[in-house]
Phi, psi and omega in degrees: 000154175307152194247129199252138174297082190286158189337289221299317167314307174314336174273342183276169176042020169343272208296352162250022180281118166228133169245136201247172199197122168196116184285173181306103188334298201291327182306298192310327197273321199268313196250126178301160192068006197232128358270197161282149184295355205283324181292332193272334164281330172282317179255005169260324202264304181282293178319316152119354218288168159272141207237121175232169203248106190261160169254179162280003186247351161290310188303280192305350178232040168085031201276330188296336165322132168092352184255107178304287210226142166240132176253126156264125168290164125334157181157270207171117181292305178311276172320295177333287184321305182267351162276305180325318197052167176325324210260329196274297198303300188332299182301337169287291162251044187264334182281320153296338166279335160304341192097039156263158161287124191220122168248152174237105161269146173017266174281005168244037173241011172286316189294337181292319170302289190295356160290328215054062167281322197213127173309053193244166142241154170250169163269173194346069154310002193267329180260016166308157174102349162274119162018097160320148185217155178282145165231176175247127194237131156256151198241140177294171152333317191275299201296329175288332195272324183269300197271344191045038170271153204286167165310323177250186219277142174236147185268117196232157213251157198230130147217096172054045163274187181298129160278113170291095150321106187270132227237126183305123184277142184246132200067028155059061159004188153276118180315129161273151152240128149276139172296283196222148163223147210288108168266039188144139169281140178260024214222173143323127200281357145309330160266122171291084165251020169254140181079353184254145201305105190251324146242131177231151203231068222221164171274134161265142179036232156239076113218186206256152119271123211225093170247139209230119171237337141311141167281044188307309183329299177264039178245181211304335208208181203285000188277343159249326172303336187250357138305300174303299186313322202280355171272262228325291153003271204282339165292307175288334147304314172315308187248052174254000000 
């Protein structure tokens, strides 16, 4: 099973945390304002961590070397996925197997999927596209404990990531842990998204994953805002 990180460990060695942090290419290019400030604010700005920003053709030619946790935003999966090409997922996971942290928010835990980062699948891919909207994410045992997210439920902002499925490992894989589940739905009352898995954590090699389909990094106060930072935390701390 993952092995868990008491506090204290978790704190270490903070001041060698670099985050290499990539975002949508095509988004980056098109749209003013994307991304948002809010992930550079919470770990560069509250965290102290150094935050550099990579493209995908940084990626494919090795830029990830020297970085401890790579964070994906939100954005559009597809695009992320197609610039990299064959040279960028490869290196994402040969870097991760190596002992990097790779967090995913919302399309960048569609991308962490579509990496084969985590024995994971997503599910009703047909209502991408819909109106963000707030949900309610509760954080399991592990996640109050790893993430120091609070006991009740926090309203966190949802735009369409993924519902994860977790995929039975044979000969009883690498342990997934959920973090957090979905305390109410944004889907179609056909789809079961109340109860299902909204962060999940597993090992790649000797480093960590960490996928997020809720948007904690912006929502209003530190009962999400201090979670989020501490999954960056915990990428980084896991293969030190």
């Amino acid at each position: 099973s993952m092995v868990a990180l008491d506090a204290a460990e978790s704190m270490v060695a903070l001041d060698a945390a670099h985050v290499a942090y990539l975002p949508d290419p095509v988004k980056l290019a098109s749209e003013a304002g994307y991304p948002a400030p809010d992930v550079r604010e919470r770990l560069a700005g509250e965290a102290g961590m150094a935050f550099t920003t990579l493209s995908c053709e940084d990626v494919a030619s090795g830029r990830l070397a020297g970085h401890t946790v790579l964070v994906v935003p939100g954005g559009f999966a597809p695009h992320t996925f197609a610039r990299l090409g064959d040279a960028g997922a490869a290196a994402i996971r040969e870097w991760t197997r190596a002992g990097g942290g790779f967090v995913g928010v919302c399309a960048g835990a569609f991308l962490g999927c579509e990496l084969g980062l985590l024995p994971v699948s997503v599910r009703d891919i047909d209502h991408v596209g819909a109106e963000a909207t707030p949900c309610r994410v509760a954080f399991t045992a592990a996640g109050q404990d790893l993430l120091g997210g609070p006991s009740a439920p926090v309203i966190a902002r949802y735009a369409n990531g993924p519902l994860l499925q977790l995929l039975e490992q044979e000969g009883g894989g690498a342990a997934l842990q959920v973090l957090a589940t979905f305390a109410s739905s944004a889907r179609p009352a056909a789809v079961a998204m109340e109860g299902s898995p909204a962060i999940v954590a597993g090992r790649f090699g000797d480093g960590l994953v960490l996928l997020a389909s809720p948007h904690l990094e912006d929502g209003p106060d530190e009962r999400t805002r201090a979670p989020f930072r501490n999954l960056a935390r915990l990428a980084h701390g896991f293969g030190r």
